[in-house]
Structures are given as C-alpha cells and as structure tokens.
VEXLOSE-562315 format. One line per 2 residues: number of its first residue (from 1); for each residue x, y, z of C-alpha. Coordinates in nm, 3 decimals. Example, Ala and Ser with C-alpha at 12.3 -4.5 7.8 and 13.67 -1.06 7.14 Angstrom:
% VEXLOSE-562315
1 = 1.230 -0.450 0.780; 1.367 -0.106 0.714
//
This chain:
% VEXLOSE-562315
1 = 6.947 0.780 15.131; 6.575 0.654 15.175
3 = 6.247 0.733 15.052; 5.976 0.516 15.223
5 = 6.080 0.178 15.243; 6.299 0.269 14.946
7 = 6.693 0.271 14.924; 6.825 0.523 14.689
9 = 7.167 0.585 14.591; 7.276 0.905 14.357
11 = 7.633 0.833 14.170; 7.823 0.835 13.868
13 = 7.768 0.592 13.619; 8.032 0.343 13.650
15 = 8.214 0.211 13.321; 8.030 -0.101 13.158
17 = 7.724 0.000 13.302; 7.622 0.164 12.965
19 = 7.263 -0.154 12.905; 7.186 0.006 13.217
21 = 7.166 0.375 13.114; 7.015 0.297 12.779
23 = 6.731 0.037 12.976; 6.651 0.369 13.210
25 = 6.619 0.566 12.923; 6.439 0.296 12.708
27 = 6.664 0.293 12.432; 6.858 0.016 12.241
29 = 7.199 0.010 12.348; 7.438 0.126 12.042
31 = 7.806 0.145 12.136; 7.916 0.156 12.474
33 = 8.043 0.511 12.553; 8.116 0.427 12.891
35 = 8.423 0.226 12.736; 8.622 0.510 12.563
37 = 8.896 0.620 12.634; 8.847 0.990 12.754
39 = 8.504 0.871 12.950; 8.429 1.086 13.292
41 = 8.210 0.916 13.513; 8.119 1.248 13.587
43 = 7.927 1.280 13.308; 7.628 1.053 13.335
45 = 7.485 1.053 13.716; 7.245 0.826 13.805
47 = 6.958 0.755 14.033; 6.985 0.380 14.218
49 = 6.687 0.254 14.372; 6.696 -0.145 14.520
51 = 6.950 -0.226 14.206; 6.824 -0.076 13.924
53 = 6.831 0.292 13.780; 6.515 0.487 13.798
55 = 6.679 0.859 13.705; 6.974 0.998 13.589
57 = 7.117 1.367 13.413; 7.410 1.417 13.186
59 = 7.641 1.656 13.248; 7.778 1.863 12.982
61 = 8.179 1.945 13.057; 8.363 2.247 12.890
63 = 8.619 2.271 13.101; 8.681 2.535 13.255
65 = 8.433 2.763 13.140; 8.096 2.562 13.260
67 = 7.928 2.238 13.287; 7.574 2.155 13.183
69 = 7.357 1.965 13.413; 7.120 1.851 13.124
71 = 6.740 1.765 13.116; 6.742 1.557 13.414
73 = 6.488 1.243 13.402; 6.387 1.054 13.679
75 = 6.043 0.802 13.771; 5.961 1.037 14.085
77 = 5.971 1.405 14.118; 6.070 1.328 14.499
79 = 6.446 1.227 14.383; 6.489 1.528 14.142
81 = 6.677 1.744 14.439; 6.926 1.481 14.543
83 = 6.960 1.421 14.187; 7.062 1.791 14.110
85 = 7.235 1.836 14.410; 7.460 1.556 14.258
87 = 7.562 1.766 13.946; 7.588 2.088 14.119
89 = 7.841 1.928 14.345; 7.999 1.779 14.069
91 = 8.025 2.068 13.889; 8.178 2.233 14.141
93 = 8.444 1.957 14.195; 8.521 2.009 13.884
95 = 8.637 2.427 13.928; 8.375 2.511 13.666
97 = 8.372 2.873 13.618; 7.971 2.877 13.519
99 = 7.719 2.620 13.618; 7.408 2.609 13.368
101 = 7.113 2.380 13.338; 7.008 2.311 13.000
103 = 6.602 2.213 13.012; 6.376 2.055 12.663
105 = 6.050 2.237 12.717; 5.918 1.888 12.637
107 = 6.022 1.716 12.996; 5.744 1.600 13.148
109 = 5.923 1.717 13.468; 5.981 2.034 13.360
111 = 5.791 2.248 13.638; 5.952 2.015 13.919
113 = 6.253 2.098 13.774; 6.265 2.435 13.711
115 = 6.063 2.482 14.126; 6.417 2.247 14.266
117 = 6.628 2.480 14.020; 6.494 2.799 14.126
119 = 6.534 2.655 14.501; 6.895 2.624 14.463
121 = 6.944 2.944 14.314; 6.962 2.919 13.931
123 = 6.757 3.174 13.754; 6.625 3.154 13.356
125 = 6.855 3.334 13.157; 6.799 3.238 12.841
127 = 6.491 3.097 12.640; 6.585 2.979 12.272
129 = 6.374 2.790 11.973; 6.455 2.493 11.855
131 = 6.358 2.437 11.463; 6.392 2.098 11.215
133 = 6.421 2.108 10.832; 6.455 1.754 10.643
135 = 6.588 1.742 10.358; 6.272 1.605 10.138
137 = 6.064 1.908 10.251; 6.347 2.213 10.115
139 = 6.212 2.371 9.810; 6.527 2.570 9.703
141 = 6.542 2.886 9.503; 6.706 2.987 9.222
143 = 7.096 3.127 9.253; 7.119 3.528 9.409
145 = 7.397 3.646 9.161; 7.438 3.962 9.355
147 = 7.600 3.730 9.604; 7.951 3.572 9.552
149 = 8.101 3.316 9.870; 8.456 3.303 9.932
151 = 8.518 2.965 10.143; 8.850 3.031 10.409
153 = 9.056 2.852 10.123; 9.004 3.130 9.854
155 = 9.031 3.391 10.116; 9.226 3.349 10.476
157 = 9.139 3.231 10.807; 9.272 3.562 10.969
159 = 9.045 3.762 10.696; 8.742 3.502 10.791
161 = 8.799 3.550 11.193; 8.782 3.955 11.112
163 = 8.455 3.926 10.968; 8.316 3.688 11.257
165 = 8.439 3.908 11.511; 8.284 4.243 11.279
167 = 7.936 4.029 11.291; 7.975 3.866 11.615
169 = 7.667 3.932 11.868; 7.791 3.820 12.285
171 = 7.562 3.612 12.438; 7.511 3.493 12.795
173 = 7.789 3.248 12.756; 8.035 3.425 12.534
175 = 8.174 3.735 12.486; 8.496 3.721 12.359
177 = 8.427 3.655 11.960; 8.732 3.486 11.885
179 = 8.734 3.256 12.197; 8.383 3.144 11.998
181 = 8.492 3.097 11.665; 8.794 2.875 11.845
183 = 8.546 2.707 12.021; 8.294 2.641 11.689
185 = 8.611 2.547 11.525; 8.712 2.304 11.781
187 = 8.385 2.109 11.831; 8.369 2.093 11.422
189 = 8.671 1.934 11.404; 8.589 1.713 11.687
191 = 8.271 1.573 11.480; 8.551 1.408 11.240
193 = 8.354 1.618 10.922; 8.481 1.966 10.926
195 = 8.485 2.084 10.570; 8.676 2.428 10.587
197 = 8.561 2.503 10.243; 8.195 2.514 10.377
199 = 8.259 2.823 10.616; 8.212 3.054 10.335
201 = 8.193 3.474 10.326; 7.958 3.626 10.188
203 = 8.041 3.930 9.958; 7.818 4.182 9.758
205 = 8.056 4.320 9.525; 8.402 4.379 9.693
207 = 8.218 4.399 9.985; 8.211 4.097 10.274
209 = 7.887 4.139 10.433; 7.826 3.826 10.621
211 = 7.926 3.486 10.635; 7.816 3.129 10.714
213 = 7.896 2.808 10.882; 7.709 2.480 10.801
215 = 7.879 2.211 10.982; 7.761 1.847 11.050
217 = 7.718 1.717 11.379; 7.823 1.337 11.443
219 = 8.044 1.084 11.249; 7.719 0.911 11.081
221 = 7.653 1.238 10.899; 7.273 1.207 11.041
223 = 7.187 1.577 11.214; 7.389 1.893 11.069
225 = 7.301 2.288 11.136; 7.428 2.614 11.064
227 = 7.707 2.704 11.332; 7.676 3.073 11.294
229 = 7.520 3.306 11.040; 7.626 3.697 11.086
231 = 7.563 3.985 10.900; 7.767 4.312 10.927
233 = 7.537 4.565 11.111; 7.494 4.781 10.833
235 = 7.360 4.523 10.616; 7.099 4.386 10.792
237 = 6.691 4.354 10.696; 6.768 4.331 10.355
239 = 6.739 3.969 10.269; 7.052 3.865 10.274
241 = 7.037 3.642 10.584; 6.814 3.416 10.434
243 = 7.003 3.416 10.105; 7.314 3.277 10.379
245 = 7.086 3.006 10.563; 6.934 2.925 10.231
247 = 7.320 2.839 10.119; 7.412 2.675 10.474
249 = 7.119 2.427 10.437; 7.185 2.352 10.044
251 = 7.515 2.288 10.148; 7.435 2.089 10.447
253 = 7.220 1.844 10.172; 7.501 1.785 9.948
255 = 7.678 1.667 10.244; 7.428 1.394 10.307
257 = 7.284 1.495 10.627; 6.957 1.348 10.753
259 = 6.852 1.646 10.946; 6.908 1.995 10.974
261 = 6.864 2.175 11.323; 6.809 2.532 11.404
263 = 6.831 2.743 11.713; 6.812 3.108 11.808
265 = 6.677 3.313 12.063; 6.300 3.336 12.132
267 = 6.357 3.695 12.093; 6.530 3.695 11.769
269 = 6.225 3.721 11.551; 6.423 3.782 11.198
271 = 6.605 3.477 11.242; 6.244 3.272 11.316
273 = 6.140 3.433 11.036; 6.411 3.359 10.780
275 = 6.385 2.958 10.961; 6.014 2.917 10.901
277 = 6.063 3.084 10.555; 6.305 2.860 10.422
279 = 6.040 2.571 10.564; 6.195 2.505 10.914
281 = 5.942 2.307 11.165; 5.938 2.460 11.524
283 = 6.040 2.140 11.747; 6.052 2.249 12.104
285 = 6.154 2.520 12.339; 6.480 2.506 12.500
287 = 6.568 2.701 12.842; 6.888 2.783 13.012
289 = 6.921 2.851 13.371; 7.214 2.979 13.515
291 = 7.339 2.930 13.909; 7.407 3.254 14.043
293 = 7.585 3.184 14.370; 7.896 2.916 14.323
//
C-alpha cells in the first residue's frame, strides 16, 4: 500500500518486536508480551511505514463471543481505514460472533475514528463513565450494623450465583447471567489474586439483598474495581448500594491496590451518584460501537 511517496504496510505484530510497539506508543518497554507463551499475533496490528511503526490497535479476543478492536492510534488520520479494515478482517478470521470497537473519549482521533467506524457500519451502542478513587483521598464511614456480608465461604457458590442471577441487569454484551458471573469468575482468577472471600452477600436481617465483588486487576496489585454490585429490585434507592461500593473499595485498600476504577453506564445516574459520593474522580468517557453487518 502507498500514500504519497510513502510505503505502508498493515500487519500483525510479529514476536520480539515488542521495543517496537512500546517506541510507537512512547512507553518504556517492561516485559516482552510478545514472548509468552499463549501470544496471538493477532492481537497487536500495526501500521509500517519505510521500517518503522507509525500506528497500531489492539485487539481484544474472547473467543467466540467477540473481539475488541481497541482505541486505535496512528500519526495520520489517512491510515486509520486500512488500519481498521485490518482488525475487522481479523476479527472475522477469527469466527467472532460480535465485533465491537472499544473508543477512550480522550483519543485525539476520536472523530476520524468514529466517521471510518460509522463508514464500515458499526453504530454507538453503548456510552459508559469511567471514574478513579485513590486510596489517600477515601474518607470512610463508620460500620452500617443493619448490614451483615456473607463471603461464598460462609454461604455457597450455588446460593451466591442465585442472588447474581436475582440482581443481574443484561447488557448489550450479555444476557445470560450465569454465562457472566462464569465469565467475572474466570478473568478474576486469571489476574492470579482472586480472593473468594471478597465476593461477599449482602443481607439485612435474614434477608440477601445484594451483593458485591471487589476484585484486583493485574499481578502487581496496582489498579482493582468492583466487578459487579447488584441489588435485588425491591431494595433499591434506599442506600444500600453505596453501603456495598463503600465495602468493595475498603476492601479493595486492605488488599493493597494503588487504584480503584469505576465504570457504569452514562445513563445510570444512581450509580454516578453513589461513585462521586464515596469521592470517585470522573476520568474519561468510554464508547462502544458495535458492527452490525458480519
């Protein structure tokens, strides 16, 4: 492919190529992830241009439900087609039953993304809020005695799955509740710091009413958030869903984490409220776009 006197070349980024990725990105190169084991080249693509790498786009895979094609980056907006057209191939190579690109509101390319996007069909599905708490900044509360937890240990797994499913809300990716909590259980176990006694009900009397799941993110115990916080139907809007993040997050800081993240939908005003409440800092808008026509 050329552009001007250019030569460009889209591809996947080729193991031991990692000082590359990190020098496009302008980051110091930690450890080489292009050396593991379980490494898909079809993960990272890559823009090419006389040698070097001037763009490139992750590519979440969940096989077989979807892949990601994630905040693409490049130094010209003219290569952001090619570049997409990359992972939507990919994607499909790959039998992925949903394609979905995930965009940071704060990409500079963001409108010459979403313009190629909308050209090839995706549409915005889904806006969500991204929030930050650290650590120094929590003022906590005194103890809700009204409230008892139950962690899956005292109770059962089967009895916490029941609640999840009772408190579940489906969301443009999901709609099968216990397909979710497999899949929240997997990826916490996958971080190498699932704490089962963390994922706690919550019970007002011999009542469960919610429940919550505070659950670190990487092996350096740096970024953690809460999974999932539910409330039976019945027993929401009456404070007890901040009472449940306010636990998640207290928890979270006697782990050690560094960081604690937030999400929820733009729409979902109680949850913004019980996030900026408990002294959450809005961070950025995140947007998913889904490709209608595979």
């Amino acid at each position: 492919m050329y552009s001007g006197n250019r030569k460009l070349k889209v591809r996947f980024l080729k193991r031991g190529e990692h000082k590359k990725w990190c020098e496009m990105l302008g980051e110091e190169p930690g450890r080489d992830f292009t050396l593991a084991m379980d490494y898909m080249p079809e993960s990272h693509i890559v823009v090419e241009e006389d040698g070097r790498l001037s763009g490139g786009m992750v590519l979440i895979i969940e096989l077989p439900e979807m892949v990601f094609l994630f905040n693409p980056r490049t130094e010209n907006d003219i290569i952001l087609d090619p570049l997409v057209c990359k992972g939507i191939d990919a994607a499909k190579s790959l039998n992925a039953n949903t394609i979905v690109s995930l965009l940071h509101g704060s990409n500079i390319q963001f409108s010459a993304i979403e313009e190629v996007l909308l050209r090839h069909g995706f549409i915005l599905s889904l806006k969500k809020e991204l929030y930050e708490l650290k650590p120094a900044k929590y003022s906590p509360a005194g103890v809700d005695s009204s409230v008892v937890y139950k962690s899956i240990g005292q109770i059962t797994e089967e009895m916490f799955v029941k609640i999840f499913k009772a408190v579940y809300e489906p969301d443009i990716f999901e709609s099968d509740a216990e397909k979710c909590y497999a899949d929240l259980k997997k990826n916490a176990t996958n971080t190498g710091h699932f704490y089962p006694e963390d994922w706690q009900l919550a019970y007002v009397g011999d009542k469960p009413v919610g429940l919550t799941m505070p659950q670190l993110h990487d092996a350096d115990v740096e970024i953690g958030s809460n999974f999932y916080l539910g409330l039976v139907p019945e027993e929401r809007r009456k404070g007890l869903g901040t009472l449940l993040q306010r636990r998640a997050v207290e928890t979270l800081i006697r782990r050690g984490v560094g960081l604690i993240g937030g999400s929820t939908d733009a729409k979902n005003t109680p949850m913004i409220k019980i996030l900026e409440h408990l002294g959450y800092q809005f961070a950025e808008h995140q947007f998913f776009f889904i490709l209608e026509e595979q």
